[in-house]
C-alpha positions as CSV (number, residue, x, y, z in Angstrom):
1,X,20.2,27.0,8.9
2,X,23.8,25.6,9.2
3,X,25.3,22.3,8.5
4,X,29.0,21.9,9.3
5,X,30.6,20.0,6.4
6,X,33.2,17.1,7.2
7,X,34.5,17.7,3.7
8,X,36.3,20.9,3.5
9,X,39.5,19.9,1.7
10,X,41.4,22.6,0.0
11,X,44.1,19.3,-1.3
12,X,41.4,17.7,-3.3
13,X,39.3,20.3,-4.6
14,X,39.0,24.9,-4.7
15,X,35.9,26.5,-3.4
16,X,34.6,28.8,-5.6
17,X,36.5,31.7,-4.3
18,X,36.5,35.0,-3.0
19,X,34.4,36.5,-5.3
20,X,31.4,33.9,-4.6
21,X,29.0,35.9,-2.4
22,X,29.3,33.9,1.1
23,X,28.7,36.5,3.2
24,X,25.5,37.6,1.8
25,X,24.3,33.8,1.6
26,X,25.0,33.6,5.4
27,X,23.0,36.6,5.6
28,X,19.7,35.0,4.5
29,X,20.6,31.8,6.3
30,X,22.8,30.0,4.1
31,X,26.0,29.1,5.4
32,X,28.4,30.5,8.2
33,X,29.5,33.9,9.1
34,X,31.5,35.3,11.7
35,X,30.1,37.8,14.1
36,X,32.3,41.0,13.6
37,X,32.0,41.7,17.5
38,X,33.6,38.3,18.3
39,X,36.2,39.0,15.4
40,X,36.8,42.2,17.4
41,X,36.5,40.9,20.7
42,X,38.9,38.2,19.7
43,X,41.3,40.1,18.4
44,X,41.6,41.7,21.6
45,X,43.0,45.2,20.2
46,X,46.2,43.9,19.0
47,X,46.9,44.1,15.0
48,X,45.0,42.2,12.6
49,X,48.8,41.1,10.5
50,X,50.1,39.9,13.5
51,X,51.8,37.0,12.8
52,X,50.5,33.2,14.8
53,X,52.0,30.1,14.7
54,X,50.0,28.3,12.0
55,X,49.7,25.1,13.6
56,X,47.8,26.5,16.2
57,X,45.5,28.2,13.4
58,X,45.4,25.2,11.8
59,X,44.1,23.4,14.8
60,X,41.5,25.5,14.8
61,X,40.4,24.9,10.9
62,X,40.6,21.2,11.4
63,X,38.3,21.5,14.3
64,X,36.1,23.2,12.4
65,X,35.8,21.0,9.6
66,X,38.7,21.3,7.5
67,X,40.7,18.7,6.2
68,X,44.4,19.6,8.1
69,X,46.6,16.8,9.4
70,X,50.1,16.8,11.4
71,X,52.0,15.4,8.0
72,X,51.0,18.2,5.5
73,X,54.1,20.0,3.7
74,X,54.0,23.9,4.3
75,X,52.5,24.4,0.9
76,X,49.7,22.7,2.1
77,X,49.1,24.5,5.3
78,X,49.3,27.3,3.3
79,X,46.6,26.4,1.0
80,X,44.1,25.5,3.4
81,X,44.6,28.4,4.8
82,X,44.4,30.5,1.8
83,X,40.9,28.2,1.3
84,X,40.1,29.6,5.1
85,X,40.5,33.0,4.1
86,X,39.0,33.1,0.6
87,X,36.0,32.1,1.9
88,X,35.9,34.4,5.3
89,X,37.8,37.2,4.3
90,X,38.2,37.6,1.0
91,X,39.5,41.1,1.4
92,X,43.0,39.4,2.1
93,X,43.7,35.7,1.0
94,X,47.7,35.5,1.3
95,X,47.8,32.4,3.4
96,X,49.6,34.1,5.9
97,X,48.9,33.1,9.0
98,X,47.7,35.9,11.5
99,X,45.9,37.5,14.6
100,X,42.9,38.3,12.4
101,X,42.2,35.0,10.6
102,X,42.6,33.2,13.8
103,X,40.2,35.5,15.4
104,X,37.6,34.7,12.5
105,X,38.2,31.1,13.3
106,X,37.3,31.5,16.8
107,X,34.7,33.5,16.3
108,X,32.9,30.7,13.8
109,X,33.8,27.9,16.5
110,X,32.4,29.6,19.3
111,X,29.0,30.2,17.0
112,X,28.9,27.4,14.9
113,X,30.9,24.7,17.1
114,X,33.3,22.1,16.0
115,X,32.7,20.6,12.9
């Protein structure tokens, strides 16, 4: 089973990264995963790099339970994003912010709701 977190705050403190195994703790129940239809059914064909506006992304992480507020400098954003992807696709941690991450966000919204 799932409990959303209030405290996920890439300012004060790292999660322990991409190598920790998050999507096979999801897989036994542990923790969140996105659904890789809704990734794909998000992403709604167009390319995965294409570039979003981050504060629209970063809506979406503070609705899930990140720690993202209107004031934060853009090295910020950028880390709580890079704290996004490191934990749900740590293929590709840039903090960049683009179609597929969003889509990944949407995906854990629509399954796990706001946090």
């Amino acid at each position: 089973m799932w409990w959303p977190t209030p405290d996920i705050a890439p300012q004060r403190k790292d999660d322990p990264g991409p190598l920790f195994p998050w999507q096979a703790l999801a897989m036994q129940g542990i923790g969140a995963w996105p659904d890789p239809a809704r990734v794909a059914f998000y992403l709604n064909g167009k390319p995965r790099d294409e570039l979003v506006e981050p504060k629209v992304l970063l809506d979406l992480l503070a609705r899930y339970g990140y720690e993202v507020t209107d004031n934060m400098t853009n090295a910020q954003q950028k880390r709580a994003i890079v704290a996004f992807q490191m934990h749900f696709r740590p293929a590709r941690w840039d903090g960049v912010a683009d179609r597929e991450t969003l889509a990944i966000a949407e995906a854990l919204l629509e399954s796990y709701g706001q946090g």
